[in-house]
C-alpha positions, 0 to 999 in steps of 0.5 A: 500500500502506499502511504497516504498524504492526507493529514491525520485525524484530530480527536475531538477531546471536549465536544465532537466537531465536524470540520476536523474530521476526514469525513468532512473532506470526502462527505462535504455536503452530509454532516456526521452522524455517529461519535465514536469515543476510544480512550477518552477521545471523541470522533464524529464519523459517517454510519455508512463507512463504518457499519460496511466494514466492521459488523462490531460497530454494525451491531452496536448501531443497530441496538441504538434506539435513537437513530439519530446524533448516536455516540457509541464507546469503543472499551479497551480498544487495541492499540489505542487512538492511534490505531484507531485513527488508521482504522477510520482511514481504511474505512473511508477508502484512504491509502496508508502503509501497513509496517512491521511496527503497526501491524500487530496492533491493526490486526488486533483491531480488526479482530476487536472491530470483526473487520472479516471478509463477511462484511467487505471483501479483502477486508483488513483481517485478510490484508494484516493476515496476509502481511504477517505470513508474507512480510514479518515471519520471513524475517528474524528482525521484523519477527521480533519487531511484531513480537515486541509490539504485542506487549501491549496487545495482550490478550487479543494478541494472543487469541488471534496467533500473532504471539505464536507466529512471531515465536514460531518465525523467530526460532525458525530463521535463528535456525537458518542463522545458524546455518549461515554463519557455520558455512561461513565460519568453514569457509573462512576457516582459519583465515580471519579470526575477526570475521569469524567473530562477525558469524556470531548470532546477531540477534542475540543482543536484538532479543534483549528487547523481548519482555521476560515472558516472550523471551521464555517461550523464544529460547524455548522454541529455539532449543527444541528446533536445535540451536546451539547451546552456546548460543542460547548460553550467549544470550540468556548472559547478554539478558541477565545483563542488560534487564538486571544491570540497575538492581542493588541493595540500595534499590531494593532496601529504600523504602522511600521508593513506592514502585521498590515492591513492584521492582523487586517482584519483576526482577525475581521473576526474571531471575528465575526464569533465566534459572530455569531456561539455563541449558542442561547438556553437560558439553555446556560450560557456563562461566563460572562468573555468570553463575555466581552473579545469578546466584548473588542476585537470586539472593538479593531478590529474595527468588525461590529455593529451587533457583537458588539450588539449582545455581548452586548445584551447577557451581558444585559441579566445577567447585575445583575452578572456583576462586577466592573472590567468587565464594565470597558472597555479601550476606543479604541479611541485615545483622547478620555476618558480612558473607553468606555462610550458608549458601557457601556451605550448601554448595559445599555439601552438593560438591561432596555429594557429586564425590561420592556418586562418582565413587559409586559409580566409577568400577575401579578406574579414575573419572575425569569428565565433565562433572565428576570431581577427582581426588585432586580437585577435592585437595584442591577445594580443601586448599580454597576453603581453607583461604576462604576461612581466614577471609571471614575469620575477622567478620565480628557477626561471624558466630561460631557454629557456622565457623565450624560448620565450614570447618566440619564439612570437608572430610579429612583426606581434603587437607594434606597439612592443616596449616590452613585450618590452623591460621584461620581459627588463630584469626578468629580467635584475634578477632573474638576476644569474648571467646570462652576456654571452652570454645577455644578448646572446642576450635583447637580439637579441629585442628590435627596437630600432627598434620601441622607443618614445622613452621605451624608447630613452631608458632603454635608452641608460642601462640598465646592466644591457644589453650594450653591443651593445644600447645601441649599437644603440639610439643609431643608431636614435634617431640615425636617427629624430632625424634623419628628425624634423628633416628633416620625413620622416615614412616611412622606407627600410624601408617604402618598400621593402616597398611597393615590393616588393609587387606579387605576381609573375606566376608565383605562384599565386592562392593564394600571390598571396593569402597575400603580400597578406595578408602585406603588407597585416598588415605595413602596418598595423602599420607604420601603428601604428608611424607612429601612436606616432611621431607622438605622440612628435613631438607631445611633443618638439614641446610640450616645443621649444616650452615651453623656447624661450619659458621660455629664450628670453633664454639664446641657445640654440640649436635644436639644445640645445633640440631636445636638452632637449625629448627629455629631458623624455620620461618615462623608460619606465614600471615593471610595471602596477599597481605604482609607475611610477618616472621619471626627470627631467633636473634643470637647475640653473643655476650662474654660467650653467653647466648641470649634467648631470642623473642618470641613473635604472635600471628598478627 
């Protein structure tokens, strides 16, 4: 159709005048006979051209009982004046253009009007119908055009298929997209990688105009017509990221706002929508950033469990790549500790369970896929969970149940040395000083003094701040592995009973015969790690025996004083990561042939 030059119609907002109206320029000589009110604006219009082309208007002024000056309202119009405007200009016979911007809303109107061919051949049903198959579904751009325009059309859009096609048209032609752009990234292969990048699915960012709703039902039909997961994965990111860019606790605790509960409802619905359209094909890899994003703002939007579990299964499932940083989640509880303990927990117990499923589904050989945790990134876990104790060590709010929760929930063959445990409860105890002997006691009994490394053991002996239990306990260790260095042993009685106790008994059945040897076999090798640490240790007191016998050689000491001396010269244990490490030194000053005793250092 070609667009019309003729003006648009002025409504009438006080009392309908005739001399505005198209009708006064097609029918000059016959004055208007009808008004037509739609949304509050009044329009003086001619019977005939209406009730020839709409049988809801033909039956409204057939039921008027006064057939003279009639004014009849038009409730909850499609599309507003504006479309109405277009839909007098069709009725009296004047060219305008049809486009993928207004076609939704006349087609809705039509329908609202019953604009069929029962009334008027070609009527307006059939050319809008005709427009959507032809025009707007052989188009991915015009499709989502259409569909964004049916937001506010709602629910005649709906009734009428408009929704249906414009999904069904944008699935399909995404589809063909995705053909295109693999031929292409074939026949560039290799040649440019910046053209490759411009094959990358452009409507990805243009579905972002889509209301949470409409997108739903487009990436749903996206994934059962075969579109690739990483582009789906691609575009719920670029979503998440344009729709919750705003949100933040200063949004969502400011009472002075009155749209704040209505804020808050929107961007839970569209968090857990995102939540459950995430992929769920194991070759998926969603970034790990993206997860934990959605976790913190399913946490600050207050979404449902199912979402939140969800979030943190998947982050369970790759906890070996988790960093620092990403565990440590703001805690959306006002008065309550800095960082979301509980949430850091539960995904910390869905790690373990993963671990034990593979166990029990693994036949004797190492898992190494997608999804199954291994021996090493449970060490690895025990080695982030240990930083991440001596982050939230210091946090005043931090009570000390769930401190030990955290603590508790890794198994013992998760931590070679307990270096890690022990610098973060000596933390918490600096940072609360209200602590009773008792829960001081109860802290130190996590700690395995006999998986502490020499310069652990050193400041232990010397911490202040320990029961005095714990510091005897850690000198008869150091006294027992002082005593196995001197005699040149390099195991102990501890592993040699395990061994010793390790052939599985007759009675047992295949399946527990296989769980005990893998038991034994975890706990060999983290024996063989301990040995490992061991054995540096000696290497330091070996160096350091050697460096005072030569430097002191003239002073007649003994083995045994420079055996003591060397372990000395160990670096006290060191300080948090990324801060200063503070260590500790025996300074020896030599008076009149005496040696003073050098100061003792704290953990600080």
């Amino acid at each position: 159709m070609v667009s019309s030059d003729s003006s648009s119609l002025s409504p009438l907002r006080s009392s309908p005048r005739f001399c505005n109206s198209f009708a006064n320029r097609i029918f000059s000589d016959v004055a208007g006979d009808i008004t037509l009110v739609v949304d509050g604006d009044s329009y003086l219009l001619h019977k005939f051209p209406l009730v020839s082309r709409s049988g809801k208007i033909r039956k409204m002024a057939g039921n008027l009982k006064d057939h003279g000056l009639s004014k009849l309202e038009l409730t909850n119009f499609p599309g507003g004046s504006e479309t109405f405007e277009l839909i007098i200009k069709y009725c009296y016979g004047m060219n305008f253009e049809i486009t993928t911007a207004n076609v939704a809303s006349l087609r809705c109107a039509s329908e609202y009007l019953e604009m069929s061919e029962a009334y008027y051949e070609e009527n307006l049903i059939a050319r809008t119908e005709i427009y959507l198959n032809e025009v707007v579904c052989q188009s991915l751009e015009n499709s989502l055009e259409a569909l964004s325009a049916c937001e506010l059309l709602l629910p005649t859009a709906e009734e009428v298929g408009i929704t249906k096609k414009c999904v069904d048209a944008i699935s399909r032609n995404a589809c063909k997209e995705q053909l295109a752009s693999g031929l292409s990234r074939l026949q560039f292969d290799g040649d440019s990688t910046e053209l490759k990048d411009k094959c990358l699915e452009w409507w990805i960012e243009d579905l972002s105009i889509l209301s949470i709703n409409f997108y739903r039902r487009v990436i749903s039909a996206m994934a059962n017509c075969g579109v690739r997961v990483d582009s789906i994965t691609a575009s719920l990111m670029h979503y998440a990221q344009s729709s919750l860019k705003g949100i933040g606790k200063q949004q969502i605790w400011n009472p002075a706002r009155p749209d704040n509960g209505s804020m808050i409802v929107c961007q839970r619905v569209i968090v857990e929508t995102l939540v459950s359209l995430l992929p769920t094909e194991k070759s998926c890899l969603i970034p790990l950033n993206f997860l934990f994003g959605m976790l913190r703002m399913a946490i600050m939007v207050d979404a449902d469990l199912a979402s939140r579990l969800e979030l943190e299964r998947r982050i369970a499932l790759r906890m070996d790549l988790v960093s620092l940083d990403d565990l440590l989640i703001p805690s959306a509880q006002t008065g309550d500790s800095l960082f979301d303990v509980e949430t850091v927990h539960r995904i910390l117990v869905h790690f373990l369970q993963c671990v034990n499923e593979e166990e029990n589904d693994d036949c004797g050989y190492e898992s190494e896929g997608i999804g199954s945790p291994s021996h090493g990134s449970v060490l690895k876990v025990g080695r982030l969970i240990d930083a991440y104790l001596a982050e939230i060590a210091p946090d005043p709010y931090l009570c000390l149940t769930k401190f030990i929760d955290i603590i508790e929930v890794l198994p013992d063959y998760s931590r070679v040395i307990d270096d890690g445990i022990y610098r973060a409860i000596d933390i918490y105890i600096k940072a609360h000083p209200m602590l009773s002997e008792q829960e001081r006691k109860k802290l130190c009994k996590l700690i395995d003094c006999e998986k502490l490394s020499q310069e652990a053991s050193n400041h232990a002996a010397q911490n202040d701040r320990l029961p005095v239990q714990m510091a005897v306990r850690v000198l008869y260790f150091e006294q027992l592995r002082l005593k196995n260095s001197l005699s040149g042993s390099s195991g102990d009685l501890f592993l040699s009973q395990k061994i010793s106790s390790g052939v599985p008994s007759a009675a047992m059945s295949p399946r527990d015969t296989y769980s005990s040897l893998r038991r034994e076999n975890r706990e060999l090798k983290q024996e063989i790690s301990r040995m490992r640490v061991r054995l540096s240790d000696l290497e330091k007191e070996q160096v350091c025996m050697k460096q005072g016998m030569m430097d002191k050689s003239g002073n007649g000491r003994t083995f045994l004083t420079s055996l003591s001396k060397g372990i000395g010269r160990i670096a006290i244990f060191s300080g948090p990561p990324g801060g200063k490490q503070k260590k500790s030194a025996r300074k020896s000053k030599v008076t009149d042939g005496k040696t003073r005793r050098s100061k003792r250092y704290s953990l600080s």
